[in-house]
Structure formats: structure tokens, C-alpha cells
N, C-alpha and C positions, 0 to 999 in steps of 0.2 A: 579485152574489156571485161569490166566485173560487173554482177549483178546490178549493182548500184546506178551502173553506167545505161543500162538498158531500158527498154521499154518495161513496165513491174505492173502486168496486171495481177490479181487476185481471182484466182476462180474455184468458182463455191457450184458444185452438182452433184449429182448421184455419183461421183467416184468421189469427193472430198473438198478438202483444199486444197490449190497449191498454188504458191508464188514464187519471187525470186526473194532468196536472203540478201538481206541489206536493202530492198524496194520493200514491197508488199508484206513479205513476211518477214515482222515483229515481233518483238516477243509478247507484248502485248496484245497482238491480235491472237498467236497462239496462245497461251494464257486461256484469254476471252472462249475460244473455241477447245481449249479442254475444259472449261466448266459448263459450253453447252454439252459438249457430249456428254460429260458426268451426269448432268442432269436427265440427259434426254434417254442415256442406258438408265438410272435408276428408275425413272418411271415407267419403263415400260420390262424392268424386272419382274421375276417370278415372288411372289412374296414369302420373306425370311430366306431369301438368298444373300450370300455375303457381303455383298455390293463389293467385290474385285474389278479388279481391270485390266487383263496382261496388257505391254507395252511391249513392242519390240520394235528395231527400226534397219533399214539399210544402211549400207555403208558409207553415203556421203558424210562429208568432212562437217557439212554442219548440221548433222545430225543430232550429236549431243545436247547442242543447244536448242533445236528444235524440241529436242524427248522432255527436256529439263523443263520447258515454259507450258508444254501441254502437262506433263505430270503434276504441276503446279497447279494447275485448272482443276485436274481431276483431284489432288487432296484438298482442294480449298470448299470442293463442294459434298465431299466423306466420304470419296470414292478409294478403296484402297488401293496399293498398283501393286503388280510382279513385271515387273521388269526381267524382260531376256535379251537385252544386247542386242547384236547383230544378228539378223537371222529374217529372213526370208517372208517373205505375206504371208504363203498359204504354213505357213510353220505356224507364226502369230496364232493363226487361227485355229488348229489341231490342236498345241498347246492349251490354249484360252480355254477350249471345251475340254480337255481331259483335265483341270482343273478345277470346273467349273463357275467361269466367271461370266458375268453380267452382260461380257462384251468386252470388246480387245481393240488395241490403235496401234496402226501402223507408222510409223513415220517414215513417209520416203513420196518422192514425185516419178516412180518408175520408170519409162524410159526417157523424159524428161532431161534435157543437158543439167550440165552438174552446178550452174547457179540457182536453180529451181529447186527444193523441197516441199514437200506436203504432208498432211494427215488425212489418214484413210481410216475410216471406223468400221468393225463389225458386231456384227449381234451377237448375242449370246448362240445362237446355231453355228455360227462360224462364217454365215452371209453376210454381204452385205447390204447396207438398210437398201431396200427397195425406193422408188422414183419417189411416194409419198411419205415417206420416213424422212427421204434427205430433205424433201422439201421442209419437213417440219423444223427439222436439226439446225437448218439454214434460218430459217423463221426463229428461233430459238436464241441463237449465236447475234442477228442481225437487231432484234428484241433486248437484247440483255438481259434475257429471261434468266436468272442463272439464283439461286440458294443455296449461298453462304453459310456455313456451317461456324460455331464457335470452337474454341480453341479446344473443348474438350471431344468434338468429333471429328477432327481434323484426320481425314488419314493416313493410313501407312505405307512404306514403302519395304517391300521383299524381292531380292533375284532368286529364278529359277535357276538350279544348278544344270541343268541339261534340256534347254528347248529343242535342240536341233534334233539327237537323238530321238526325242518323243516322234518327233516330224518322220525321221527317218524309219522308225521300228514300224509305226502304222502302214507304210507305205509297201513293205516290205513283208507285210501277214497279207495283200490283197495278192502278191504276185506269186509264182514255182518258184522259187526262188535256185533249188536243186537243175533244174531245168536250166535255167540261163549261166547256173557257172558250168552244167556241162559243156554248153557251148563254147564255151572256151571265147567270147568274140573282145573285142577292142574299140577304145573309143578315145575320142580327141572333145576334151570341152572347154569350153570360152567360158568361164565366170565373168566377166570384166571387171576382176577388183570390185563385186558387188558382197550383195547379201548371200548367195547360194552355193558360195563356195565348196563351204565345212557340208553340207548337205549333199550336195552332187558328191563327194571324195568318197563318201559314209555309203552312199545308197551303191553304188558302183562297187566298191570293195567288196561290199556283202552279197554283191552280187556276182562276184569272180570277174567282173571285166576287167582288160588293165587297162589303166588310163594316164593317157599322156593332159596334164591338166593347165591351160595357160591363164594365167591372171588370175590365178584362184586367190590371193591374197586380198581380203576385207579392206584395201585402204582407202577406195573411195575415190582413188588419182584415176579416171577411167582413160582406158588406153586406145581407146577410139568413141565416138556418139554410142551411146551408150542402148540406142533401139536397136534389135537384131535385125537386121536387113543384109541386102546381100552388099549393099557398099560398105558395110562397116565391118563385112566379118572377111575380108580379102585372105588376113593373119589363118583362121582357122582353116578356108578352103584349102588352103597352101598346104599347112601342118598335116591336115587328114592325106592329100595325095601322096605328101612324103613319108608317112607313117603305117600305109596301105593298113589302115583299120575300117572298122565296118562302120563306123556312121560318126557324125562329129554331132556334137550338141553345141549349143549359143543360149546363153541363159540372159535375162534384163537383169538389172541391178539389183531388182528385189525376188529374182527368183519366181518367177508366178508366166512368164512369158517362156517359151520354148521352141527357134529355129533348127532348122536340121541340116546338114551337111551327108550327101552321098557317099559313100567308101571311093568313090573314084576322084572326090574334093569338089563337086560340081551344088552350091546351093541348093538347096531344094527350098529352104523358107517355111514364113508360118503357116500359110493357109495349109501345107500338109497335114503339118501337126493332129488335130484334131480328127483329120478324115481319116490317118492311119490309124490310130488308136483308139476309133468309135469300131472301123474296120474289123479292127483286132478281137475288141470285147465281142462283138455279135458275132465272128469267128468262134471266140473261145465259146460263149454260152453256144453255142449251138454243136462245139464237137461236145461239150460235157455234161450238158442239162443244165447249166449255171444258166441263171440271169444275169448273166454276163451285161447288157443294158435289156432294162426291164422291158418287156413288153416290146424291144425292139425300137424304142424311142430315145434322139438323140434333139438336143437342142443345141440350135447357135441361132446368133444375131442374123439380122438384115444386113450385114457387110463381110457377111462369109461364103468363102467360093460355095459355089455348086456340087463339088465333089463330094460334100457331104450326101447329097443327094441320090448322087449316083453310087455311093459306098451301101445307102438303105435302100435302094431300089434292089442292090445286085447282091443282099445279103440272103434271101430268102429267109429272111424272120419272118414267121406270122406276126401279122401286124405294123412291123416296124414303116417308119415314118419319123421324118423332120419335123420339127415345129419350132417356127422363127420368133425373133424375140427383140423390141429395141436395140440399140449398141448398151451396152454396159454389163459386168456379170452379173449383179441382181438384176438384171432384169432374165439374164440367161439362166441363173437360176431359178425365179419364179416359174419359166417360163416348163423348167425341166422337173420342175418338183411338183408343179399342178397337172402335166402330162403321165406322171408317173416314171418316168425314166432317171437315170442313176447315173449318165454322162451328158455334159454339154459343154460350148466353150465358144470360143471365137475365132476367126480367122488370126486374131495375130500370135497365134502360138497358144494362146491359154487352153488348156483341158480343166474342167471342171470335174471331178470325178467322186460322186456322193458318197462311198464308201471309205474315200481318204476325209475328203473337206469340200466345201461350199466356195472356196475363191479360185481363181487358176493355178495351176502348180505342175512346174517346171520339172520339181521330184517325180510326180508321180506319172508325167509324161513319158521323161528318161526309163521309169520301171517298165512302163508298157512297149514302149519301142522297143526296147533290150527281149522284153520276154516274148514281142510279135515275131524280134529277127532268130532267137531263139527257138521259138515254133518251125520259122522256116528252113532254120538251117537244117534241123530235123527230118523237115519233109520234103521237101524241093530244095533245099539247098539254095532259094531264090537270097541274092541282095537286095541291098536296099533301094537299088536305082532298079534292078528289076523288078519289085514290089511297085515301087510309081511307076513304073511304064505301064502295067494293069491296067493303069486308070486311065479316063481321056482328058489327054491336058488341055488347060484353059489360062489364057491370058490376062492377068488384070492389070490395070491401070488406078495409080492414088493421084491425086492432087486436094490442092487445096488452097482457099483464099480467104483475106481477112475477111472476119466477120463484121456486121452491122446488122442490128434491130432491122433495118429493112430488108435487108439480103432474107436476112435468116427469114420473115415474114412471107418474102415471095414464093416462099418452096413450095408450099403446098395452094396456094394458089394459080401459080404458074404451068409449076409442069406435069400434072395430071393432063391440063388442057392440051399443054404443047406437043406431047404425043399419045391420045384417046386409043390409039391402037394396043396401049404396053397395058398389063394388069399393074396396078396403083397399089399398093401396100404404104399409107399416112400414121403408122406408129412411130415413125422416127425419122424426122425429114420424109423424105419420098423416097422408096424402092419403087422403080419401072422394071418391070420382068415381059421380055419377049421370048419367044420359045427355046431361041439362042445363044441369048445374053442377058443383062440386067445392068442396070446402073441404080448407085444411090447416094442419093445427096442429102446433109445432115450436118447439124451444128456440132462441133467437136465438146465433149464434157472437160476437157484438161485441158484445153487451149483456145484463143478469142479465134478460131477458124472456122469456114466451113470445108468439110469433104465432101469430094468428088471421090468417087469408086465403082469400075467397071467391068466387066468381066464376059469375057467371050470366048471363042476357040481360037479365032487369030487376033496378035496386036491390035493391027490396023485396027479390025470392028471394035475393040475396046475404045484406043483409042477416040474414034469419031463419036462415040458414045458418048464419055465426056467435053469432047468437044461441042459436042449439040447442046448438052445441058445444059453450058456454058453461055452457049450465043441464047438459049432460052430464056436465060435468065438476066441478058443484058448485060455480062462478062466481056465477053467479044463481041467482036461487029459482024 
């Protein structure tokens, strides 16, 4: 079935737009949505800034034509563009600032099946617009608010000759770099014919890993559902067991998401991600005096395991602590940049890490993981599967149901009440936290859903977790 065939909403939040090509998304609508964001980046520019705009996109197939109807938007309203092909979110955005542009656009619907594209904006810092920014961008786009520029301010258009490299060198002055090719270790990674190919091959090389690399080619044909989970990565678990290397990677299509794979080929998944590599840094700053994460503060959402928790409980940083934050990475950035701290991210792979960039990125997780199992090999010789066993494992459970205006309304009326014993966090749908577990329920920003997300020490309690929520909410009987 093609896009055309399908159900084609339009969804416009604090991550962007995205719809389905040939349904919802037009060229005319993208058009219309690159002369809001033209608009919306120039007035909130620095004044006698160049008014630039890097563009780069993933590697779906309709891509091109996506880049082509938003760059249109953005010359028609004097915005100039640099365009860098295929390449990765958090690239866009490292790029865009060592050039100095006004603000940068993504094109891609990330893990999103491959009838689906979108546009993702950043700011001139490299974040993305925060809860009241998109609102306004959305108000802007939905307004027509847009200023047309005459044929003598029309924009221009430039290709960068090397975005990926810029991505890669930055990533690579935060880490030993000497340290991790001593280690001599090995790695197996899943590109899926996305964005983060050319990135992952470059970061790895200079790193002395060798690497066995599947789908690394940019075509955009994805060779399984394109979200790293552990149904879609069967292919890699395999390859890593047969290849007896020290860790597999799984990148999303646009490179900004990061699963992991054990040396012994046994998933580990996203929610690691983050708790290793917060792990790591408060590790490092504390054997070398680095502020390694500042002040010992790490931020993730409301839909991110626990283990972060227990990573800063068990770091002995002075001071270190969590601090939670809606779903989305602006909001996980605000959350981490007004705390003071220099790492945040989310359970589904994304590391945030303020000394590379402001969005999530897949590069600079792989640096860290390589330079954490590098440390170990060093010192304890520990793997990767015995680095997790460290911690205490916990269960979660996803679901999710279509959304409605009523559903989505009963959240935070309902289930506070429904269970008065759980502490209540209402910045984002409802988190309930009991001393053992947590569920959170929340309207999805990329898709008409809502989520269910639970998390406990055994299935079962997860499970019943969202099954309560469920029957609270008048789901089930």
C-alpha cells in the first residue's frame, strides 16, 4: 500500500511536521512551512546576521523533493540556504553553527516508516525551538503570516563541501581518541540505508575500531521498520554473535537515535544508551577533575527508565541529580541547560551532549560507548554485558492507542484521582511514580497516539501498570 492509500494525517508540534508523501504532505504545504520558518528564524535572529540557513536531509527517497519545496519557501522569503545532502540531524546542526547560520532544517520523519517525511527546525544554538516557539512557528505556517521578498532579495543557494567531516572532527576533540585505538575493540553497526552512514564509518575509523558495517549505504530502501527496537534489529543481534565484537550499534535513519547490541548478540536497547554514557562522563570527570557532566546533573524526560537515577545516585558526584523534563529534546534541553548540566537525552537512544550539539546524536553516543568500553578494558577488563549487569534491571512496557480530543483531555483529570497514592508529575500527560515503578501516559508529538509507558523490576508489575491505566481511563472493561 502507498502513502496515498493510507490514512495521511498532518502533524504539526514541538518536533515539526510530518505526514505521508502523496496524502498530507505537498509541496505546497511544505513550500507554505518553509516560508514560516524563514520568517520565524529571521525575526528572531541576532541583528546583521546573514540570514543563512543549512539544510540537510535523510535518506528517504522522497526526500529531494521535500528539500526542494521547503528551500523554495525559504528563498522566496530572503533566506539564504547551504545545503548539505544527506547527513544526519545532529550533523545539520553542528554544521549550521560552525558556520554561523540563523537556524538549520532537517528534512526527514526519523523513525517513522518510509511513506512518512517531515521538517524539523533548529535554532541558531543548534536546539530545537522550545514548546513556545513551535507553538508560534505553527501559528505562523497556520496564519499565512509569511513576507515575500521581491526578485531583487530572493535568496541564494550554496553546498557545503564537507558536513559530515565537520560532524565527525567535533565529535572526536571531546573524546582519547589514542586510548580507544589502543584498545584495539570491534564493532558491528546497523545504518539502515539512512542518514548516518558516512558518519558512523569516519567516527569508528579514527577511532581504530574495526567495523563490520550493514546497510550503511544512503539509499533510503530501509531494510527492516526503520525504529531500533529489538524486533527490527534480529539482522544485527545475529552478525554481532557471529562476529564475537564488543558491541553492535543500531542507528535511526537520521542518525540522532542510538540502540545497542551486547558482544554476546543479546539486545540491550535504548533506554541504556543514555544511562551508560551519563555513567561514563560522571566516571570520567571524577577520575580527572573534568566536568565531565557539570555539577553532576543529567537530564531526561518523563518516559525514561529509572536507571538514570540509580547511575547519579551511585556516581558519588557532589551534588549530582536528575532533572526530568516533558517528552521531546527541547524540552530536555531547556531542562539541562537551565540546570546547568552538559548531558541529557531520552530513553529512546538519543544522548544529548552540550559540548558536541543540542539535538540527539547517535555519533557522539558511539564515541562515548567505545571510549567507556575502552576505559574498561583497561581497568577491569569488564564487557559490555557485564557493565549492564552493574545495574538493576527493570522491565518496561510501550503501548499505545489512537488518539481523540477526549481521550487525550481525560489524562490529567482522571488519573491523578485514580491512583491518589502515586506522586503525580502533569507536565506531560501524567507520570505516576510509586516507589517501585512508574507509568506515563501522553499524547504522542509525531503521531495521532497516545502512550502508555511502564516500568518496573518485573514484567508482570509493568505490565498491570498499563493495564490499570487503561481500564482508568475507560480503554478496557
Amino acid at each position: 500500500m502507498d502513502g496515498s492509500q493510507q490514512p495521511s494525517p498532518l502533524m504539526l508540534s514541538v518536533s515539526g511536521m510530518r505526514g505521508i508523501v502523496g496524502g498530507s504532505l505537498t509541496p505546497e504545504v511544505l513550500t507554505r512551512y518553509g516560508m514560516a520558518i524563514g520568517c520565524w528564524l529571521k525575526a528572531e535572529a541576532a541583528e546583521g546576521s546573514g540570514l543563512r540557513v543549512a539544510v540537510g536531509r535523510d535518506s528517504r527517497v522522497s526526500g529531494e523533493m521535500v528539500e526542494m519545496a521547503v528551500v523554495s519557501g525559504l528563498l522566496a522569503v530572503g533566506c539564504g540556504v547551504v545545503r548539505l545532502g544527506v547527513v544526519s540531524t545532529p550533523g545539520v546542526g553542528v554544521v549550521a553553527r560552525s558556520i554561523g547560520c540563523i537556524g538549520s532544517v532537517v528534512i526527514t520523519a526519523s523513525h517513522n516508516p518510509a511513506p512518512w517525511n517531515g521538517v524539523k527546525v533548529l535554532r541558531a544554538d543548534g536546539a530545537a525551538p522550545s514548546a513556545a516557539e513551535a507553538s508560534a512557528l505553527i501559528e505562523r505556517f497556520e496564519r499565512g503570516d509569511f513576507e515575500e521578498v521581491g526578485h531583487e532579495s530572493v535568496g541564494r543557494v550554496a553546498d557545503h563541501p564537507g558536513p559530515v567531516a565537520v560532524h565527525v572532527d567535533r565529535v572526536l576533540a571531546e573524546v582519547d581518541v589514542q586510548a580507544v585505538r589502543e584498545a584495539g575493540l570491534r564493532a558491528v553497526v546497523d545504518s539502515t540505508c539512512g542518514a548516518g552512514g558516512e558518519a558512523a564509518r569516519r567516527l569508528l575509523e579514527a577511532l581504530g575500531v574495526g567495523l563490520v558495517h550493514l546497510h550503511a549505504e544512503p539509499t533510503g530502501l530501509f531494510p527492516h521498520p526503520p525504529e531500533p527496537t529489538e524486533e527490527n534489529l534480529k539482522e544485527l543481534c545475529s552478525v554481532v554473535a557471529r562476529e564475537g565484537v564488543d558491541v553492535g550499534f543500531a542507528q535511526d535513519t537520521d542518525a540522532d537515535r542510538l540502540a545497542l547490541v551486547d558482544e554476546t548478540g543479546r539486545y540491550i536497547g535504548e533506554e541504556y544508551t543514555l544511562a551508560l554514557c551519563a555513567r561514563h562522563l560522571l566516571e570520567r570527570s571524577d577520575a580527572d577533575g573534568e566536568a565531565g557532566v557539570a555539577g553532576g546533573v543529567v537530564a531526561a524526560n518523563l518516559s525514561t527508565s529509572r536507571m538514570v537515577d540509580d547511575v547519579v545516585a551511585a556516581s558519588g558526584v557532589a551534588g549530582a541529580r536528575v532533572v526530568r523534563s516533558a517528552v521531546g529534546e527541547a524540552n530536555v534541553v531547556t531542562a539541562m541547560l537551565e540546570a546547568g548540566g552538559v548531558i541529557g537525552g531520552e530513553g529512546n537512544g538519543g544522548i544529548i551532549w552540550d559540548r558536541i550539539g543540542r539535538v540527539r546524536d547517535s555519533i557522539a553516543g558511539m564515541a562515548l560507548v567505545c571510549e567507556m568500553l575502552a576505559a574498561r578494558k583497561r581497568g577491569d577488563g569488564a564487557t559490555l554485558s557485564a557493565i549492564v549487569a552493574e545495574r538493576p534491571a527493570y522491565a518496561m512496557v510501550k503501548a499505545k492507542v489512537a488518539a481523540d480530543a477526549g481521550l487525550i483531555a481525560r489524562l490529567d483529570e482522571v488519573l491523578p484521582g485514580a491512583f491518589p497514592e502515586a506522586a503525580a508529575d502533569t507536565q506531560d500527560g501524567v507520570r505516576l511514580d510509586w516507589p517501585d515503578c512508574w507509568v506515563h501516559v501522553r499524547a504522542s508529538n509525531t503521531e495521532p497516539i497516545v502512550r502508555l509507558i511502564a516500568e518496573a523490576r518485573d514484567l508482570s508489575r509493568a505490565e498491570a501498570l498499563v493495564s490499570a491505566a487503561e481500564r482508568a481511563l475507560g480503554l478496557t472493561g
